[in-house]
C-alpha positions in Angstrom: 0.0 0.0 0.0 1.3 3.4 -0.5 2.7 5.6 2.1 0.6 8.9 2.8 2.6 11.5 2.6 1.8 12.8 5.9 3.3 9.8 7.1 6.5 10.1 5.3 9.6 10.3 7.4 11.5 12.8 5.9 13.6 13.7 8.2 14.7 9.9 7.8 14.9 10.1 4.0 16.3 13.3 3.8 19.8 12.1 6.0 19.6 8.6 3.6 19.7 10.8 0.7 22.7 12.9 1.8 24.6 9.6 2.5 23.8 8.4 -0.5 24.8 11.4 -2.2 28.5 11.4 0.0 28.8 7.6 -1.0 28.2 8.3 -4.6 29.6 11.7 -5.0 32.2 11.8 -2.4 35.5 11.0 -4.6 34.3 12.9 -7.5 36.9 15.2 -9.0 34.6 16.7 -11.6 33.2 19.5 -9.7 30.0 17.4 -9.2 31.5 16.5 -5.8 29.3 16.0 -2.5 29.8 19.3 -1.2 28.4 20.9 -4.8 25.3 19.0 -4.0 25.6 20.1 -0.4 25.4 23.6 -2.0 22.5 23.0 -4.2 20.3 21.4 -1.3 21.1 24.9 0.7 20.2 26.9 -2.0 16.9 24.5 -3.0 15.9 25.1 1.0 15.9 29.0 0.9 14.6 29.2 -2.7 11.9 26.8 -1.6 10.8 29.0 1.6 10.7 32.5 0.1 9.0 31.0 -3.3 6.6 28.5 -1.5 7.9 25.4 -2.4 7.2 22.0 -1.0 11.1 22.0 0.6 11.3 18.6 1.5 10.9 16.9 -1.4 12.9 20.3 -2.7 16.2 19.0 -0.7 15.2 15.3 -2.1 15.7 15.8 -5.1 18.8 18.2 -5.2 20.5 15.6 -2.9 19.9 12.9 -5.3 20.5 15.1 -8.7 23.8 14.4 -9.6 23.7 10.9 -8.4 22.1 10.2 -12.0 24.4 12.6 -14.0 24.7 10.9 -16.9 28.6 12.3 -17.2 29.0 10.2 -13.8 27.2 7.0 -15.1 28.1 5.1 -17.7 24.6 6.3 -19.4 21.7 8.8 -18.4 19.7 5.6 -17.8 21.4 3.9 -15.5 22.3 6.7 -13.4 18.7 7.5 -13.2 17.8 3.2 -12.7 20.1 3.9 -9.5 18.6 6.8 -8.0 15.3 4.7 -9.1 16.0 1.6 -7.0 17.6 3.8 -4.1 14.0 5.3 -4.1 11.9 2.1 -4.1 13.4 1.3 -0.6 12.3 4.4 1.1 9.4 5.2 2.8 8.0 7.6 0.2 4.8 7.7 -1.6 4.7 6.3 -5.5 3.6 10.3 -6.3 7.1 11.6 -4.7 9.3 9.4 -6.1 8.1 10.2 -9.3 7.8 13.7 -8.5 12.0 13.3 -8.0 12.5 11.3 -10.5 11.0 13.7 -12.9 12.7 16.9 -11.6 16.2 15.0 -11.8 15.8 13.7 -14.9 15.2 17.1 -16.9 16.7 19.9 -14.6 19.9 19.6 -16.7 21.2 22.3 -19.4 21.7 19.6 -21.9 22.9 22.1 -24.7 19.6 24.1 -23.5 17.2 21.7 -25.0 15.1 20.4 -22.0 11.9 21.5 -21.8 10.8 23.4 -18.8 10.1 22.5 -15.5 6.5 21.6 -15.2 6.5 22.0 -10.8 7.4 24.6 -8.6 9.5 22.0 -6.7 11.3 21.4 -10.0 11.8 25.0 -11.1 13.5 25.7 -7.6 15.9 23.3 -7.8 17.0 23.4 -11.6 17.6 27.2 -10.3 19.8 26.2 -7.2 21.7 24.2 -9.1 22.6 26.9 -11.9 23.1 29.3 -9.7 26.4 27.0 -8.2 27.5 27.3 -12.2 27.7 31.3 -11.7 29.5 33.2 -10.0 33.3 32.4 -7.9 32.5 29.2 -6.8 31.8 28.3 -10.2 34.7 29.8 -11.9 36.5 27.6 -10.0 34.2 24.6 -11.1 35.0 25.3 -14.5 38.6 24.8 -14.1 38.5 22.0 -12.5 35.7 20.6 -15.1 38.2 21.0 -17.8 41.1 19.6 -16.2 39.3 16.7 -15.2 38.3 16.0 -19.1 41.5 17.2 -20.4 40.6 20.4 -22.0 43.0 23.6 -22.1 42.0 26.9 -20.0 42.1 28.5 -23.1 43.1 28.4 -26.7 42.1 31.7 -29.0 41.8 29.9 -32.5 39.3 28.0 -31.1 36.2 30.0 -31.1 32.9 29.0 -28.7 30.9 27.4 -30.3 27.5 28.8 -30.9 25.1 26.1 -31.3 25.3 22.0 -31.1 23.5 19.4 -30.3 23.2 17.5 -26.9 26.0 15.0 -27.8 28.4 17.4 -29.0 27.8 19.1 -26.0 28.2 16.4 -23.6 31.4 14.9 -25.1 32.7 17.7 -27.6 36.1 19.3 -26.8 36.2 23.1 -25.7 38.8 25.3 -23.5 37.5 26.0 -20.1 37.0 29.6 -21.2 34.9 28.8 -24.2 32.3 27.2 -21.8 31.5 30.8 -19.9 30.4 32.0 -23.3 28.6 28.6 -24.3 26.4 27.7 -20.8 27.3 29.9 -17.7 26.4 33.5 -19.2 23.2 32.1 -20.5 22.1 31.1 -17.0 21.1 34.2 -15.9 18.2 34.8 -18.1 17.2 30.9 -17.8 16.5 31.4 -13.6 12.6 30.4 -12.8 12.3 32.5 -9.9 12.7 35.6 -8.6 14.4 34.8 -6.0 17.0 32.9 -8.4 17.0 35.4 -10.6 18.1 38.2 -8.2 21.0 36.2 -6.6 22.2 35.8 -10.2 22.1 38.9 -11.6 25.5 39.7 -9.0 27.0 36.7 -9.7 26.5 37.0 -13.9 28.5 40.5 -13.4 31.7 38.5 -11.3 32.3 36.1 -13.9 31.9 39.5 -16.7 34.6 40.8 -14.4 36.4 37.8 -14.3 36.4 37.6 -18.3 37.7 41.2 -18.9 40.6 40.4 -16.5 41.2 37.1 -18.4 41.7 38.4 -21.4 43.5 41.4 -20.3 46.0 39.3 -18.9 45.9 37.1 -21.8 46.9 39.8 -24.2 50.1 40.7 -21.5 48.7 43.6 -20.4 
């Protein structure tokens, strides 16, 4: 019989889902690491208060998010037959765990051609987990992104590219700086809420700032 969901324990689930997470995410070296998810569940919980989001199931799913990466798994449907199984063994209602499974499995930029969130739930934490991909922290993410697929920090003959499909997104080559101007500057206007989208206007302008100094140093100035 299904759980109610007033019956849910989710204080329970929610520490079982940031162990899960650690286990899974805890020797990453990609920048998806357990403390990027530790980020994203923070920012889920406040974006889920001041919009009016359910935050439980909120925190849920941005624990379990990058579990199912598909760059972490060796495909997008196993890493999401994972968090599917971890799931089943919880004491969560059939309509939860389908709520998560939805938000995880379409909350990614994906060469920008996911649709979008259908839930409030969803919207928040698709936007907690851009806004970790602007601003210092993610600057930082971004080198370590590249190093850990082998790509350069920068290389000027090779120009970002403007469009591409999903593939040639995923596994495509590009210098670090290249992927500023082909995912994290577009984040700003792709925010759900206004909450989101206020905390990323500052952090859009530091990585501008970051760019003009880039280059200007580039260049031997």
């Amino acid at each position: 019989m299904e759980a109610s969901r007033d019956a849910t324990d989710w204080e329970n689930v929610l520490q079982a889902a940031a162990q899960f997470a650690k286990e899974e995410l805890g020797d990453d070296r990609s920048g998806h690491d357990w403390w990027h998810t530790h980020r994203v569940v923070t920012m889920a919980r406040k974006l889920s208060r001041l919009e009016g989001a359910d935050q439980r199931l909120s925190a849920a799913a941005a624990w379990l998010h990058d579990v199912a990466d598909e760059k972490l798994n060796p495909s997008k449907e196993a890493g999401l037959q994972k968090v599917k199984n971890w799931l089943e063994e919880q004491p969560i209602s059939e309509v939860d765990s389908r709520h998560i499974m939805e938000i995880i499995s379409t909350m990614s930029y994906n060469a920008g051609s996911n649709p979008p969130m259908r839930t409030l739930e969803g919207k928040v934490v698709q936007d907690a987990d851009r806004l970790d991909a602007i601003g210092a922290i993610a600057i930082a993410r971004t080198f370590v992104y590249a190093g850990w697929k082998g790509d350069p920090i920068y290389d000027p003959d090779i120009e970002p590219r403007i469009s591409m499909t999903s593939e040639e997104y995923r596994n495509g080559k590009s210098p670090a700086v290249n992927h500023f101007y082909e995912k994290l500057l577009k984040l700003k206007d792709l925010m759900n809420t206004a909450t989101a989208r206020s905390i990323a206007e500052e952090r859009h302008r530091y990585m501008e700032e970051f760019l003009a100094r880039f280059h200007i140093e580039w260049s031997g100035e």
